[in-house]
C-alpha positions in Angstrom: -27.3 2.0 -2.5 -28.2 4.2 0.3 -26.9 4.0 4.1 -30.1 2.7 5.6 -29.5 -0.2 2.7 -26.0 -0.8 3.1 -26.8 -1.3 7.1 -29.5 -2.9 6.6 -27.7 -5.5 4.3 -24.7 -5.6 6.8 -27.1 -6.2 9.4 -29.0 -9.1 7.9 -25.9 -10.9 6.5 -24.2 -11.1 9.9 -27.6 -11.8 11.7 -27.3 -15.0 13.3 -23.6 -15.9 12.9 -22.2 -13.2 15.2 -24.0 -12.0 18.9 -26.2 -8.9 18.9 -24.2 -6.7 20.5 -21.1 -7.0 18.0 -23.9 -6.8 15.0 -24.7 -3.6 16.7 -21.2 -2.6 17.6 -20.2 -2.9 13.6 -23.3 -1.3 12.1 -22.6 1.6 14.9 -19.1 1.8 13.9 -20.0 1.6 10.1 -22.9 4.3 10.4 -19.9 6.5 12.0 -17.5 6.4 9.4 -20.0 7.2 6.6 -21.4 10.1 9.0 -17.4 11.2 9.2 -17.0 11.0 5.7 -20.4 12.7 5.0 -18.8 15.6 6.8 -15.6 16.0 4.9 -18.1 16.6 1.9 -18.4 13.3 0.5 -21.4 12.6 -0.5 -23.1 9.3 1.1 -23.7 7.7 -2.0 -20.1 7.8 -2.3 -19.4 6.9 0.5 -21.0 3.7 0.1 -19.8 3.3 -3.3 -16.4 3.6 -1.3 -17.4 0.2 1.5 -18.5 -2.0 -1.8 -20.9 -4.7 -1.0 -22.2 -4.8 2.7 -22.1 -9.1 2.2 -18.6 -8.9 1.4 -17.9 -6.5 4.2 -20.1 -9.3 7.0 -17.6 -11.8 5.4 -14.9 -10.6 6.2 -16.1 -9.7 9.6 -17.6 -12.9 10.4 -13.8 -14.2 9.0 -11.6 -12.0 11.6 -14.4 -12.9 14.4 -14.1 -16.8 13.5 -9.9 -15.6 13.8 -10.2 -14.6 17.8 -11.1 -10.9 16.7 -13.4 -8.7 19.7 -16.9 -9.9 19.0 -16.5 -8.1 16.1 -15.9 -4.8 17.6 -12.2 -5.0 16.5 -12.6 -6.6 13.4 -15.2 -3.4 12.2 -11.9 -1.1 13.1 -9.5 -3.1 11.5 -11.5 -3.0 8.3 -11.5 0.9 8.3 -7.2 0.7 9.0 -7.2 -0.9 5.8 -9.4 0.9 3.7 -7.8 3.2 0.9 -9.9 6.0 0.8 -9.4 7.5 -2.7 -9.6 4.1 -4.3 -12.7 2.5 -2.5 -10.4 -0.7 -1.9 -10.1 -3.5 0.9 -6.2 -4.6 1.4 -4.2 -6.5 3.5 -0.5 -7.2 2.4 0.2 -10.3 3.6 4.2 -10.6 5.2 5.7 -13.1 2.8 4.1 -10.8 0.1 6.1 -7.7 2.0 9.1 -10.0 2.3 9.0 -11.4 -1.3 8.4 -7.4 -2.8 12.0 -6.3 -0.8 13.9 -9.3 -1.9 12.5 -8.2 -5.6 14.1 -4.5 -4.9 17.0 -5.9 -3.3 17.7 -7.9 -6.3 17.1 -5.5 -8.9 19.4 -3.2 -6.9 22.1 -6.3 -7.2 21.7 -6.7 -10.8 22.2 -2.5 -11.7 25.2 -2.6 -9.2 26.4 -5.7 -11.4 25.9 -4.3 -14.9 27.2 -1.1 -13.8 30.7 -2.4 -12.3 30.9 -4.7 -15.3 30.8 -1.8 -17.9 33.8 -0.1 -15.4 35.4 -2.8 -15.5 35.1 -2.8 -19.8 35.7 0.6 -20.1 38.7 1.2 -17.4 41.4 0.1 -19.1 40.6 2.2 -21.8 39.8 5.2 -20.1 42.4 5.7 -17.4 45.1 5.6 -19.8 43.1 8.1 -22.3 42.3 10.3 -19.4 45.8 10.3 -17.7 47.1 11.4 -21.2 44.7 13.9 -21.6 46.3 15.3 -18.0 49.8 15.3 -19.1 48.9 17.2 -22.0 46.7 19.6 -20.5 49.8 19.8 -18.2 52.6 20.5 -20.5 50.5 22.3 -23.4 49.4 24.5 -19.7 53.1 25.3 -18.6 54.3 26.1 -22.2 51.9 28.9 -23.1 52.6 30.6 -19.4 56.4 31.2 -21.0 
């Protein structure tokens, strides 16, 4: 898909649910960021590639404008915040996801603290004995070869 189709798709599937001027404001701001990507020697092709479908892109747009967004304006940038450039993909991380992924860490953390207390507390009595023995040996065996 080239730009002028990518546009030109953008521009038909937002073409009567959103006001001219924010259909005009997000094809300007969409024909920018290919044009800024064209000059850090990207090809436009794969820069397109990048966006994925211009339908899915009005979607989402006509979504954040239908949630209070700018006329669209501020929905087009918003899109670009979120866009990983190296792998082409759309994402938002929701805050319960964010919230559920730390309580996952925490908890794995919990669990390794656990196991790893629990084989101390295994192994202690065995080892302190066997290592203070090992130091009164070292000790004496030490202060009998200085004579």
């Amino acid at each position: 898909m080239t730009r002028e189709e990518f546009l030109q798709g953008l521009k038909e599937a937002l073409d009567g649910n959103m006001d001219a001027s924010a259909i005009q404001e997000n094809l300007n701001y969409y024909n920018e960021y290919i044009n800024e990507e064209v000059r850090k020697e990207k090809t436009e092709q794969q820069v397109v590639d990048t966006l994925g479908d211009s339908w899915a892109i009005a979607q989402t747009l006509l979504e954040a404008d239908e949630n209070g967004a700018d006329g669209g304006a501020a929905a087009g940038s918003s899109y670009g915040t979120y866009m990983k450039e190296e792998e082409g993909r759309v994402f938002e991380i929701p805050w319960w996801k964010k919230a559920l992924f730390i309580l996952a860490v925490v908890l794995v953390i919990v669990v390794i603290i656990s196991f790893v207390a629990g084989v101390i507390r295994i192994l202690a009595p065995i080892l302190i004995p066997l290592l203070i023995a090992m130091l009164i040996i070292r000790l004496i065996g030490g202060s009998g070869s200085q004579r």
